[in-house]
Every structure is written in C-alpha cells, then in structure tokens.
N, C-alpha and C positions, 0 to 999 in steps of 0.2 A: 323669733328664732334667730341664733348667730351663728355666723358660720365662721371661719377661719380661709387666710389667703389660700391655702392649701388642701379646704375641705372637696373632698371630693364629689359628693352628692354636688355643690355650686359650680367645680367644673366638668360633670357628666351634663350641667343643663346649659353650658356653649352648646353642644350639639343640638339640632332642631328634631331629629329624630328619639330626643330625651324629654322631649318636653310632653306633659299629656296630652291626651289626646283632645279638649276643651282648647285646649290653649296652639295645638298642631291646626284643629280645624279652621280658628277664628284668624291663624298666621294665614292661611291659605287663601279665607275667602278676601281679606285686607291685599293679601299680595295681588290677586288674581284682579278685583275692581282697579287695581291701578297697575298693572300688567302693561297696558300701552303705551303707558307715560312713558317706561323706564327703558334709559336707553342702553344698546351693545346687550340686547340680549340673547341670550345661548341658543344655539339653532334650536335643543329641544323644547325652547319655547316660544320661539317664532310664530309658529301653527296655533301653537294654546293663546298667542294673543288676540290672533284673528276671530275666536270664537264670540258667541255672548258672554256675560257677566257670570250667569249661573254655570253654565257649560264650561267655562271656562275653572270652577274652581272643582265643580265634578269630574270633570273629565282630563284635567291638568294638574291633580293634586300630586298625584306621584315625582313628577318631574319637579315641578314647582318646590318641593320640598328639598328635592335635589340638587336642585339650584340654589336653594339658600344655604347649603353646605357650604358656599364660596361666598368666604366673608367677603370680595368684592362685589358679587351682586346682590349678593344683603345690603351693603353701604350704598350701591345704586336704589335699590328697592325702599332704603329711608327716607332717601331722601325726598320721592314722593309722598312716604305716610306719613313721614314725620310729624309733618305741619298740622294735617288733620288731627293726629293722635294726640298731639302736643293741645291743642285748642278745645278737648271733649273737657267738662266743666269736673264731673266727678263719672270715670271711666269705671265698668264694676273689674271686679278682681281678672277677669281671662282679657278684657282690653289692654291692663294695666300690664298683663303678664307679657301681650301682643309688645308692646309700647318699648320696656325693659328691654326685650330679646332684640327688636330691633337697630331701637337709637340708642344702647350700650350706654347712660349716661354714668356719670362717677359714680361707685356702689354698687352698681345694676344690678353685680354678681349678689348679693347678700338681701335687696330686697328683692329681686327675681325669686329667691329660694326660700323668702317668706310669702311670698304671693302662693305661689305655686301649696309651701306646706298647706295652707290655709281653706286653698280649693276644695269643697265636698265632693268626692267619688264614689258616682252613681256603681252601682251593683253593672251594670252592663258594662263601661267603663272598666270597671275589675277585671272583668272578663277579656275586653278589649287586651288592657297592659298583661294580662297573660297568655297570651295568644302570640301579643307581638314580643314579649319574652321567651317563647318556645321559638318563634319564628328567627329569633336574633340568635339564639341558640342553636337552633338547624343549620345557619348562615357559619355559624362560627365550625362546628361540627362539619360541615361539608369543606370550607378552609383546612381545617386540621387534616382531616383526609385526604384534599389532594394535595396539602405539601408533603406527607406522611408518605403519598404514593411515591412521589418523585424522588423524596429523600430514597427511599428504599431502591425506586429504581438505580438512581446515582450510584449507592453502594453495590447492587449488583452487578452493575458494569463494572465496577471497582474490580469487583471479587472477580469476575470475569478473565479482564485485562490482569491481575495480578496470577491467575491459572495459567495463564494462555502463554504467562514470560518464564513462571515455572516451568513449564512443559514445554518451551522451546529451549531454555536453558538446559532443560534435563538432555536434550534430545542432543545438542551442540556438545554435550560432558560424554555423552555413548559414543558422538562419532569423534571427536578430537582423541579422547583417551579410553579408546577398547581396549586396549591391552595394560593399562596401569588400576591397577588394584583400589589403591589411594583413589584416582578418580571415579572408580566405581564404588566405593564406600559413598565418595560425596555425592556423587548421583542420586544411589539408593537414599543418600539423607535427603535428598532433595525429593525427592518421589515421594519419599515419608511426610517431609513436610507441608508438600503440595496438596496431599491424602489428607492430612491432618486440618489443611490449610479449607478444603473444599467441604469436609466434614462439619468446622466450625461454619463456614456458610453457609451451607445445606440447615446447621440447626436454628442459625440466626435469620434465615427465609422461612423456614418456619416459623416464629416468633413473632417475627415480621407481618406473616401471615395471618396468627391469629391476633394482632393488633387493630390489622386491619379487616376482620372480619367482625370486632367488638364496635369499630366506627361507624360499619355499616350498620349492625344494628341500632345503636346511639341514633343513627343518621334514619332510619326505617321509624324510629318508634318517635322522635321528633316529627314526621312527615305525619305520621299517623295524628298526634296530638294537635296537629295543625288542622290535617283536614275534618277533625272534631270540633276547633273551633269556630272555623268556617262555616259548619253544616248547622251549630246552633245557630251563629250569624243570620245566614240565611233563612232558618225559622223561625227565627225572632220577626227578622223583615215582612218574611209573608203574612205573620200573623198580625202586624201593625197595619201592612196593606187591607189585609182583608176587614180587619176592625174598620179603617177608613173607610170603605167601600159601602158596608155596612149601613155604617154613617150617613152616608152619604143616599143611600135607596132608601133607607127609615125616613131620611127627613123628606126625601122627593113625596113619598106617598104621603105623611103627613101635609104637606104643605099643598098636595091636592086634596086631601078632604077635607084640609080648612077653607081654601076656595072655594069647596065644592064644584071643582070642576066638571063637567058632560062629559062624557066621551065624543072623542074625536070622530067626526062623520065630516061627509066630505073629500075632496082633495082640490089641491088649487085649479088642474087643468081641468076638472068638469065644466067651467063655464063655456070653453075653448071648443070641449070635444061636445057639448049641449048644444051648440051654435053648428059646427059643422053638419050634427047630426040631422039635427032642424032645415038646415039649406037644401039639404039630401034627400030629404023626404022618409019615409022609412026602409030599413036594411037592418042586413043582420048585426043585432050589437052581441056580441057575445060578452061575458064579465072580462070584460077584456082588462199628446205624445203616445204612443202604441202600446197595448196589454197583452200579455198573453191569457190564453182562455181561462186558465187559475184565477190571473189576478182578477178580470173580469167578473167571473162569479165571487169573488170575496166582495168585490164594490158592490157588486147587486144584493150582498146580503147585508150591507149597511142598514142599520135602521131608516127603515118607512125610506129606501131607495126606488129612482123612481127612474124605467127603462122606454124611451121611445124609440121604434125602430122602423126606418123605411121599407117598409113592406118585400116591396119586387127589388128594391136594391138588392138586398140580402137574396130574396129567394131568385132571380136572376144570378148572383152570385155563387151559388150552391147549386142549381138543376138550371143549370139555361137553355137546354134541351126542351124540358117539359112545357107542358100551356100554361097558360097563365093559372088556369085553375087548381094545375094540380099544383103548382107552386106554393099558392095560399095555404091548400090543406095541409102541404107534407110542413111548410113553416111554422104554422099556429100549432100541428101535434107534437114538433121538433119542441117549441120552447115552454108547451104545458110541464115537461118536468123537469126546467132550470124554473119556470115560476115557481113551482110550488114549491123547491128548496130553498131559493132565497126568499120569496115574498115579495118582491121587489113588485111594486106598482108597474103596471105594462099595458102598454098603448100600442099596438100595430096600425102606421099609418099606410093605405093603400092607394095612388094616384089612382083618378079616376074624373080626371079636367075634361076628358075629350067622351067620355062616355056619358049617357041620358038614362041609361039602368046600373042599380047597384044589386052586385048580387048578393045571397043569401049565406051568409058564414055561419057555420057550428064553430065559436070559438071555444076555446077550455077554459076553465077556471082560472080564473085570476088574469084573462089577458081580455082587454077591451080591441074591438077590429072597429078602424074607422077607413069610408072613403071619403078623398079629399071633394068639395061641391064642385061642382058646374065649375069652368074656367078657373078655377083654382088647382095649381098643383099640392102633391101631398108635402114638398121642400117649406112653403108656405104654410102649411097644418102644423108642421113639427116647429119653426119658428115661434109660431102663439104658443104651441103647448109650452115649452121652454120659459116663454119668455113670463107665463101667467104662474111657473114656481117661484118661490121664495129664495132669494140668497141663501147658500150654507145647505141647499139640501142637497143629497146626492143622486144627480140627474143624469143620464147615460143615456146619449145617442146615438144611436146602430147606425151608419150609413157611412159610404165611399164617396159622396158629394162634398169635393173639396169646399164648393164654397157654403153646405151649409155646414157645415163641420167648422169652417172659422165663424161664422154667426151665432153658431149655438152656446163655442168656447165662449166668444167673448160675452154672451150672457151668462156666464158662469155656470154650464154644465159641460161634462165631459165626452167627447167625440171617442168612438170608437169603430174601426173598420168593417165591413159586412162581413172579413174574411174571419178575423177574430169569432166572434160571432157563431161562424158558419163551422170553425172549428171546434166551439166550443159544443155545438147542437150534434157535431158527428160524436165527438168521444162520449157524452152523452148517451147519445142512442146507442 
C-alpha cells in the first residue's frame, strides 16, 4: 500500500489513540516494562512507575497513553526501547508497528500504514474500534455542545446589553425632548426597533434552543451506544472468566482421579491435640493487625480454615463476672453457630496447669475442647497446635496474650483479639 505526503489515513496514525488496538496494547505493555528507566517523567506517571510490571501496564494504560501524546516523552520513551526493539531478529507485524510509532525512522509514515493495513481484525476488535468511535464521537458532541452553550450565552448577553442601551437611550430621548414632536417620532422609532430588535432575539433563542435540544439528544443516544458497548464488553469478560474457571475445576477433578487420590482424613494438629489429650487422662473431647467481626468470619470461611482460641481468655473477656464453668458453656454454645457457617477447623484451648481434674464438656459440633496437661499452660498448647500446620494455610488465633500473638504470627498464622471475637459471638446470638 502507498500512501502520499498528505494522505491522511498516515497522518491520523501520528496519533497514538489512532493506532488499533493490537498495536495501542503492545505500546503500552513496551512502554510501562521500561517505565523506570525513563527519565522527567509526568507526575501522572510517577505512581504508575512504582507499581509492578503487569500492574503497571493494567492499571496505567490510560495515562500512559496520554503521555505519549507528547512527542517529547515519546522521544524520552525510545530511547529506552529503542535499543531492544532495534535488536529483535524478525519482530511480527504489531512489534514492527510498536517499533515505527516510536523510533519515527525515514518513511515510518508509509510503512507504519502498511503494517497497520496488513493487521487481521479479530470480530471483538471491531467491536472495540466501534465503541471507541462512538466514544470519540460523544467527546466531540459533548465539545460542540458546550461551545454551542457559551457561543449562545455570549450572544444573549449581546442581546441583552444592546436592550438595555435601547431602553436607556429611549428613556434619555422622553426626558431631554418631551415636548418636541421630532424627538418623540425618533423615540417611538427606537421603541419600535428595540420591539423588533427583542422579538428577533426572542426567535433566534429559540432556535438556539432547539439546537441545543438536538445536541442533547445526539449527546443522550451516543451515551447510550456506549453504555451497550461496555455491557457486551463486560459479557464477553465474564463469559471468558467463567470458561477459565471451568477449566480450571474439570482439570482439578480430572487430575485427581487420575492420581486416585483418598480423601483427605486427618488434620495436621491431631498429633498435638492426641498428645495433650493422652497426658490428661480422659475428659470431655467434644468434635471440637486487627479485624473487625465481618472480616473475621470471612477468613474463617476460607477453605479448610483453621481457628484456635484461648478458651478463658475470650470467655473472661466477655462474662468475667460468671464462674469458670458457666464461661466454658455460654463460649462453646456462642461459637457452635459461627462453626457451622464457616466450617472452619476449631480447637478450644482451656488452661488447666494448676488443676489434677478435667472437667466434662458437651462440646458442639465442629469444635474440639482441650485442657492444657499437668504443668503446662494452654499459651503453650496453642503454640504446638500452630506450629504442627502447614505454611499457606489459614490459621486464626483468638487470644489477647500479647506475647503469644507475636509467636503465633511469626509462625505464620494470624492473631486476633478475644474482643473481636467476643464481638462477633454477641451479633451472632
């Protein structure tokens, strides 16, 4: 394809916001990888440098693109890619296009605009450049409108101030010459043609009016065509999400019945809470930075999340009045129904160093009741338990014990206050 010094398809693709959208995306992600190199950059990309790589071409492309509107920070921006772009062996057609728009070499303009012809445009794509042609068209439309406004306002002032010197001229013509004939002729012609004068502007604010009433529509039915193209957008997305997703659970189950996996039995702390219980003798086992109570119950409804909580911490936190016993009961009833909506693995640990009898717990479903053995506090139970999970799973410690709340963190589960907690079991009940 040839083009001409003067064609204009080769100088609408100077613009970066001309270029398709293949070729807009791959400017972006080249710009944004060498983002930091480039120096005296525009404060609105200051922040977008800081970012990572990927984040930074998602979450900076707007700007980014705006920025290379200024053929000076495009020429700063080559000079980083240059070098690379210049060195790829055989670049396919949207590099080559990347490469052109940048380092501007002799010609650029005319093989830029055979690159570009050459490009295949996907069906989505189509969609895209019509979108963003309605979108450039809303832009241009909402422009016309409010110079349209202004122009009209301007002239109504006009009309205005040219009323306002009639009708003080007329007014100066009645009192200088009330008694000359002549002057009241030219008065009346002036009264006439201030009438005549207000009449013409009256019809031409109407006209005005319905100008600008045709904008708005223009401007109404662009907004609309927009927000239709957006709405397929985003069904498109979800529907490629959810395909992925898909994807991604077919092959999970596949790739366990080709293992033949077991189901999972077990959990890591039974050896921990096996051992305490065994020291103990026999007792009742029943199946047993700050959050607010919300976020709390969302961590515990993390897959296979796993809650241990200092027993009398919490219930001395909540009923300090009551005995020890009634504490246990009103505690274990309190969190049978935050277990059984999250699921969450739960351990209630309950000191009991200084005591020779353990008593008898009705725990509820889902929550395991341990006392700590002989000479061992329960600070010390929650420790092992913690410490016999696995990295990466999500472990939650109930307790106000500053310092096991730093031990637990730095074994990588998360601390959480008894009040928390205690908050969460009131709105709860």
């Amino acid at each position: 394809m040839t083009t001409s010094a003067g064609d204009p398809a080769r100088t609408r693709l100077e613009r970066v916001e001309a270029l398709p959208a293949p070729v807009r995306s791959r400017l972006v992600a080249r710009v944004a990888a060498a983002l930091p190199d480039v120096p005296r950059l525009p404060p609105a990309l200051r922040r977008v440098a800081s970012f990572a790589p990927a984040r930074r071409a998602r979450l900076g492309a707007g700007a980014i693109l705006a920025a290379l509107a200024d053929d000076d920070f495009r020429d700063r921006a080559s000079v980083q890619l240059g070098t690379a772009a210049a060195a790829e062996p055989d670049p396919d057609p949207v590099d080559e296009a990347v490469r052109l728009w940048l380092l501007r070499p002799a010609g650029w303009e005319d093989r830029l605009a055979e690159v570009v012809e050459e490009l295949p445009v996907p069906e989505d794509l189509r969609a895209g450049d019509e979108v963003e042609r309605l979108r450039h068209r809303l832009e241009q439309v909402e422009q016309a409108t409010r110079e349209q406004r202004a122009a009209h306002r301007a002239a109504v002032e006009e009309y205005k101030a040219e009323v306002a010197t009639l009708r003080r001229k007329l007014g100066e013509s009645r009192t200088a010459r009330a008694g000359d004939e002549d002057a009241l002729r030219e008065a009346q012609g002036a009264r006439a043609a201030a009438e005549a004068l207000a009449a013409t502007q009256d019809k031409e604010l109407r006209r005005l009016r319905g100008q600008v009433a045709q904008l708005e529509g223009e401007l109404a039915a662009a907004r609309s065509a927009d927000r239709a193209g957006r709405r397929v957008e985003r069904e498109e997305a979800g529907l490629r999400a959810r395909v992925l997703l898909d994807t991604v659970l077919e092959a999970a189950a596949g790739l366990q019945r080709e293992l033949g996996l077991p189901p999972l039995t077990g959990a890591p702390g039974d050896r921990v809470e096996a051992a305490v219980a065994a020291t103990c003798g026999p007792a009742a086992a029943g199946v047993a930075g700050r959050l607010s109570p919300a976020m709390l119950e969302q961590l515990l409804s993390m897959p296979r999340a796993r809650l241990v909580v200092d027993g009398y911490n919490v219930s001395k936190t909540a009923w300090p009045e009551s005995s020890l016993e009634a504490q246990r009961i009103r505690l274990l009833n309190s969190l049978a129904p935050v277990v059984a909506r999250s699921g969450a693995e739960t351990t209630v640990v309950f000191d009991a160093a200084a005591a020779s009898v353990r008593p008898v717990v009705a725990a509820p479903r889902g929550v395991k009741v341990l006392f700590s053995p002989p000479g061992v506090i329960a600070d010390d139970v929650i420790r092992d338990l913690v410490a016999a999970e696995p990295p990466g799973r999500a472990t939650v410690v109930v307790t106000s014990d500053r310092a096991v709340v730093e031990d637990v963190v730095r074994a990588g589960a998360r601390g959480v206050p008894a009040q928390t907690l205690v908050e969460l079991l009131t709105r709860t009940g």
